[in-house]
C-alpha positions in Angstrom: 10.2 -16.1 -21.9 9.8 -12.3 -22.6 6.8 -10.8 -22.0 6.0 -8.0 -24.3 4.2 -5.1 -22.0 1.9 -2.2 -23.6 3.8 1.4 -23.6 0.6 2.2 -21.0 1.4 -0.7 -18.8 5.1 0.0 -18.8 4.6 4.0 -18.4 2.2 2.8 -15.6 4.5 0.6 -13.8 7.3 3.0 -13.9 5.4 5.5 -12.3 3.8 3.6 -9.9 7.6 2.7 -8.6 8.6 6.5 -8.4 5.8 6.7 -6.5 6.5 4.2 -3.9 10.2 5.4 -4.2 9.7 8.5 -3.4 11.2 9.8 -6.7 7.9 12.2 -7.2 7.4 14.0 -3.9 3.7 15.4 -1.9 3.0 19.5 -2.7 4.9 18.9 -6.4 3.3 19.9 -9.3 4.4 17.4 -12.5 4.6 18.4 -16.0 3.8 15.4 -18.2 5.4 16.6 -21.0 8.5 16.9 -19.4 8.2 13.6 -17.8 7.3 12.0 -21.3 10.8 13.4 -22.0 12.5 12.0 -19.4 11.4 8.6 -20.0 11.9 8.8 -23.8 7.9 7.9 -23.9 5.5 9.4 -26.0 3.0 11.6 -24.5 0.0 9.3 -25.4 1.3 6.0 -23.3 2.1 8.8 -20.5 -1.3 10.2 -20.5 -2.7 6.8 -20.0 -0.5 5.8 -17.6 -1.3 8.8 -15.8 -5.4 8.6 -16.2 -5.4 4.9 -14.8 -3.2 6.3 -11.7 -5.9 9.2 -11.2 -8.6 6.6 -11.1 -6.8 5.0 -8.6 -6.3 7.7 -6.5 -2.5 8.3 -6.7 -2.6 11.2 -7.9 -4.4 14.0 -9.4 -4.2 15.6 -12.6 -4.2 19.5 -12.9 -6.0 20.6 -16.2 -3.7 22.6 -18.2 -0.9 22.3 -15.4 -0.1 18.6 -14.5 -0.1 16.6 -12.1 0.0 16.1 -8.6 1.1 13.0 -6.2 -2.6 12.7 -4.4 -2.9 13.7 -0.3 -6.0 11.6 0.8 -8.4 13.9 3.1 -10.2 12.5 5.8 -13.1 11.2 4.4 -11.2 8.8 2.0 -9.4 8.3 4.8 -12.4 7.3 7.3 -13.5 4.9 3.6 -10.7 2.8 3.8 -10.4 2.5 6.9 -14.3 1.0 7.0 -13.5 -1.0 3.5 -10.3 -2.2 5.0 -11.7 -3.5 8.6 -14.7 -5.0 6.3 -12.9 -7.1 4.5 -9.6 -8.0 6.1 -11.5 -8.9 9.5 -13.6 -11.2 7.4 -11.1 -12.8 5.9 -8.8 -13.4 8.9 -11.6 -14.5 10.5 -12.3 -17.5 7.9 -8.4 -17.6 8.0 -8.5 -18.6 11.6 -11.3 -20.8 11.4 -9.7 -22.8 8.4 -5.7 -22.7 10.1 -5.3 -26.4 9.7 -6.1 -26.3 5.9 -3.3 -26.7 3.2 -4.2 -23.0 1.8 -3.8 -22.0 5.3 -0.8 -23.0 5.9 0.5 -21.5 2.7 -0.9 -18.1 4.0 0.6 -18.1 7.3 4.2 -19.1 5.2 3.5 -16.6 3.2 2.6 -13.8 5.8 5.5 -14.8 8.0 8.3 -14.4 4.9 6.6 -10.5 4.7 7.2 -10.4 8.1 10.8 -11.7 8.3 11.6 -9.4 5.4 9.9 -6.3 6.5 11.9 -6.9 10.2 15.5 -7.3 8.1 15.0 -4.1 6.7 14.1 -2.7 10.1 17.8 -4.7 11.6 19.7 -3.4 8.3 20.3 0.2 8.5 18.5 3.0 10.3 17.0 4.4 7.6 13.9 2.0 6.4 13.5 1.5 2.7 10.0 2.6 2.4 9.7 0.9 -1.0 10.7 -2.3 -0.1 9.1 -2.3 3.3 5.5 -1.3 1.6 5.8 -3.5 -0.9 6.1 -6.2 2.3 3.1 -4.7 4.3 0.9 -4.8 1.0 2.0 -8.7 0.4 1.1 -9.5 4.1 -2.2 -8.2 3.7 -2.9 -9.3 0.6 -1.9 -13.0 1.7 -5.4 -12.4 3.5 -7.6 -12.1 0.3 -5.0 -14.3 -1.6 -6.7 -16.9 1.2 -9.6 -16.3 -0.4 -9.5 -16.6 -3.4 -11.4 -12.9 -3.8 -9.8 -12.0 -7.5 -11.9 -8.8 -8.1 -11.3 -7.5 -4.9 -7.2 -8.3 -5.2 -7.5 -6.0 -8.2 -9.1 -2.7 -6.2 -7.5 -3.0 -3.0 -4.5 -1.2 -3.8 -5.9 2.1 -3.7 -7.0 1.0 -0.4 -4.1 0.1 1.3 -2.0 2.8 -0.9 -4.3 5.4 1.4 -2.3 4.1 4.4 1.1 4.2 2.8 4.3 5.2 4.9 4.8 8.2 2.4 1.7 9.7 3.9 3.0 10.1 7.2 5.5 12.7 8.3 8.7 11.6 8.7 8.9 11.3 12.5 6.4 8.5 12.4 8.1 6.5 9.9 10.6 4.7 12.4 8.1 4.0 15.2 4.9 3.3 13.0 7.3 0.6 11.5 8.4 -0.9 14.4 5.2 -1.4 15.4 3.8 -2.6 12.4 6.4 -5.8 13.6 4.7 -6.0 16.5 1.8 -5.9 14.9 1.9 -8.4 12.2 3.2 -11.0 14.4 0.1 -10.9 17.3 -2.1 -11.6 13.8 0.5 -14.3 12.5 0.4 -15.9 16.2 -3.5 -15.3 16.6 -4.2 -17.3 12.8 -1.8 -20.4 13.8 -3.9 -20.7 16.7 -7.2 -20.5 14.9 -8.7 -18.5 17.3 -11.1 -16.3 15.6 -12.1 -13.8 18.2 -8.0 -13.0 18.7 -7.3 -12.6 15.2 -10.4 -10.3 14.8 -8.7 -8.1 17.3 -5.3 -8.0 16.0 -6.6 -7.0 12.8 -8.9 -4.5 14.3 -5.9 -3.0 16.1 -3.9 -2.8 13.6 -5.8 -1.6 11.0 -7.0 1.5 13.8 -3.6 2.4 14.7 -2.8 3.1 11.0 -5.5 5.0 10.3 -5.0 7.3 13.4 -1.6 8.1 12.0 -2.7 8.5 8.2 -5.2 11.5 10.3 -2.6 13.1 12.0 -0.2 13.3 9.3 -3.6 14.4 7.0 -2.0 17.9 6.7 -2.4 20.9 3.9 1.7 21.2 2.0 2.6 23.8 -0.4 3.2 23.4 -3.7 5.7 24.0 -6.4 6.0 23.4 -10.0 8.6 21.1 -12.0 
């Protein structure tokens, strides 16, 4: 059946994928006029669109100039990191402790079809589709809150996990930071089948500090330009 979709939510969604698409690039400065143009979409829907992305922390909007994709700085950096290792550490750690449950089970299925995915993009060409594989990471960790049934939380922790993105690193960690994110995912997959809590706390914790160490280092000031 079709769903009808507000202008806002359709503006939204469109920008949110030339985001993760790399269509709008860091240092660029975005004229929302211009873009209204481009997507035949009034300026009203577009300035929506665009507020609700701000709020989220995508991006940041220039008064009386435009907009901008947004470079985290450390200290938002350091607050996901803390929010992230909060929550996803708790909930692997009920995960584990419930593995023989029903739910479980559907969570580890559903972690291990992110992971399967996210490794046949790695086999299929040398050149990762960031998109896709994102989209893949944010799934597997959202399987964890998915677990628990944590609704409010599902709806915020984008901007969370969109702090660690692989468009925020420089693209000489892109290859290696997802070939270990493989690596990885699968010690937390093995660590949750075997309900042992105290592993799967670890893996998590792991993982979770080897992203954020690369989301520091690639933390750097870029130029900008208009378009």
């Amino acid at each position: 059946m079709f769903e009808y979709k507000p202008l806002q939510n359709l503006a939204y969604e469109h920008l949110r994928e030339m985001i993760y698409s790399r269509v709008l690039k860091f240092g660029m400065i975005y004229s929302e006029t211009r873009l209204a143009q481009q997507l035949s979409i009034s300026r009203t829907p577009i300035r929506d669109a665009l507020n609700q992305l701000n709020r989220e922390r995508f991006i940041d909007i220039l008064p009386n100039r435009g907009f901008q994709l947004h470079s985290p700085d450390e200290n938002e950096i350091r607050e996901a990191y803390h929010v992230r290792m909060m929550i996803e550490c708790y909930c692997g750690e009920k995960l584990a402790r419930d593995h023989q449950s029903c739910n479980a089970h559907k969570a580890h299925e559903r972690m291990q079809e992110c992971l399967e995915n996210q490794s046949a993009l790695l086999d299929c060409t040398d050149s990762v589709d960031l998109r896709q594989f994102w989209h893949e990471d944010r799934e597997f960790h959202l399987a964890l809150l998915k677990f628990m049934e944590i609704s409010a939380i599902n709806l915020q922790y984008d901007t969370f996990l969109h702090i660690f993105m692989p468009q925020h690193l420089k693209s000489y960690y892109v290859q290696s930071r997802s070939q270990s994110t493989i690596f990885e995912h699968q010690n937390i997959i093995r660590s949750l089948q075997a309900g042992d809590i105290e592993k799967t706390r670890q893996a998590i914790e792991r993982h979770i500090n080897t992203s954020v160490q690369l989301a520091l280092s690639s933390n750097d000031p870029v130029m900008t330009a208009n378009v």
